[in-house]
N, C-alpha and C positions, 0 to 999 in steps of 0.2 A: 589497432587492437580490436578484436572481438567479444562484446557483451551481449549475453545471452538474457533475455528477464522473461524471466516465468509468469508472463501473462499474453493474453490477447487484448488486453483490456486499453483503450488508445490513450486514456487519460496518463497509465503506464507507463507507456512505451516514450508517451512525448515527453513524460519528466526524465526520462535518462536520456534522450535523445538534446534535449538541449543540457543537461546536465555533463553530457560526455561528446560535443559538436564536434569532434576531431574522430570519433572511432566511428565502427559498426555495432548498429542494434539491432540484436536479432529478436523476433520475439518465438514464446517457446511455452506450446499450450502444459502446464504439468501442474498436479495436485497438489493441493497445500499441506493433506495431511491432518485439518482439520475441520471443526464443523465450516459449512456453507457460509453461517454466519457466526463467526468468533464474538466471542459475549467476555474477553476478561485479554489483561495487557498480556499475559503469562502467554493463551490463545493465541493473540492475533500475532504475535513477538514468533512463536513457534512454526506458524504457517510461512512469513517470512522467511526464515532459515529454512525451512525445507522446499520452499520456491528457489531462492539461491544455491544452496546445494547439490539439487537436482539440474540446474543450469551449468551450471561450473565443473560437473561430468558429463556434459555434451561435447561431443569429440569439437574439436578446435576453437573451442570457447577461451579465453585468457578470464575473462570473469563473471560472475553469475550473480544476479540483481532479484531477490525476490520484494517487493509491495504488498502488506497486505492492510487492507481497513479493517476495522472492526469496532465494537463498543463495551465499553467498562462501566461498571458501577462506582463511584464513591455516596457513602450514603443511602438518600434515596433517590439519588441523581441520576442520569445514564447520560454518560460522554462519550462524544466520537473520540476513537484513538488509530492511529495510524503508526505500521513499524515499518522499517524496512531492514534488508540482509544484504553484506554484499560478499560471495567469497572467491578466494581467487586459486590459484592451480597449487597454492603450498596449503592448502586447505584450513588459512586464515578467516575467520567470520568477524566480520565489521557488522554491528546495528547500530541503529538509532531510529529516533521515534518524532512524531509529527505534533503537528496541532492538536488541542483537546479545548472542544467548546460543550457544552450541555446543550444536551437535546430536551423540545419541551416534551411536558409530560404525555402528549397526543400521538407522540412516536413512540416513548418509552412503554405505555402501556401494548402499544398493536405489536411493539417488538418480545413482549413478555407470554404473546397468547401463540408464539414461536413463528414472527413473522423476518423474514430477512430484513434489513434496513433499505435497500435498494428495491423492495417491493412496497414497503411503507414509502417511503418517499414519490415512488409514481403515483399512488391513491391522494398521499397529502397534497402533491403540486401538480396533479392531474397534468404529468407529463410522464413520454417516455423515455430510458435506458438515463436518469438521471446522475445512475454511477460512470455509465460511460462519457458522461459531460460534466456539469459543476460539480457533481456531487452534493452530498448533506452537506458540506463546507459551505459550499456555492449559495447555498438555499437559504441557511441562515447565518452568513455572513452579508445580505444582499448583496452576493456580484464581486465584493471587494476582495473576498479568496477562492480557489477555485479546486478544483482536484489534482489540475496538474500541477500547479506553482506548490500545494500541499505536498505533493508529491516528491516535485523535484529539489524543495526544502530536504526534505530527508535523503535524497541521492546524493545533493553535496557534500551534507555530513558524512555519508557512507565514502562519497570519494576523497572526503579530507583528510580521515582515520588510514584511507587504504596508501594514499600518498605516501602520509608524515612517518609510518610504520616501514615504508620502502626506503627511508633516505638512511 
């Protein structure tokens, strides 16, 4: 089977890649549709679908995986939230949603003066392409969760909806 996922992004590509060790993963650079940095579940849920959908009308694709991160308010909180999309050629959409930990207040603020979360995080842990490795999970979970394993949590979901719906 061929899985298309709408990113470049490696942390991506490796949760469906071990999430799906039996097929092909292609990856497939396309727009989410919305902001750069999704700030609400409704947001980041939407950019998902439209990474998956835009994969899964890629000539020989059997299914299309979109991943996106992003961060939500409750309160006067700001939580990582992560969706993902999966849809397949009967033009089925499978979601589901990731981890959600609070960010402290030192991100929420530099995220509010309209800074991306993946540029706060290089200044915070004076490293680089932190999305493309641990991720904000990684950073403050120390080590114990990471972006792919975050990731690849919500691919199974995605592939256990897409199964149990085929039997």
């Amino acid at each position: 089977m061929k899985i298309y996922v709408g990113s470049l992004n490696p942390s991506k590509l490796t949760a469906v890649t071990d999430a799906f060790p039996e097929d092909t993963v292609v990856e497939m650079d396309v727009d989410s549709k919305v902001s750069s940095q999704p700030f609400s579940d409704e947001e980041t849920l939407e950019g998902a679908i439209h990474r998956a959908r835009e994969c899964a009308m890629a000539q020989k694709a059997d299914l299309g995986i979109g991943l996106e991160g992003g961060v939500m308010e409750i309160d006067d909180d700001l939580y990582l939230c992560n969706w993902g999309a999966l849809v397949d050629q009967q033009e089925n959409i499978y979601t589901a949603a990731g981890a959600r930990i609070p960010l402290p207040d030192e991100v929420h603020e530099q995220m509010n003066k309209g800074l991306e979360l993946g540029e706060v995080m290089e200044k915070y842990t004076q490293k680089n392409d932190v999305r493309k490795q641990e991720g904000a999970i990684g950073i403050f979970t120390n080590g114990n969760m990471n972006r792919d394993k975050m990731f690849e949590h919500i691919v199974t979901l995605l592939k256990g909806q897409w199964e149990y719906h085929r039997l």
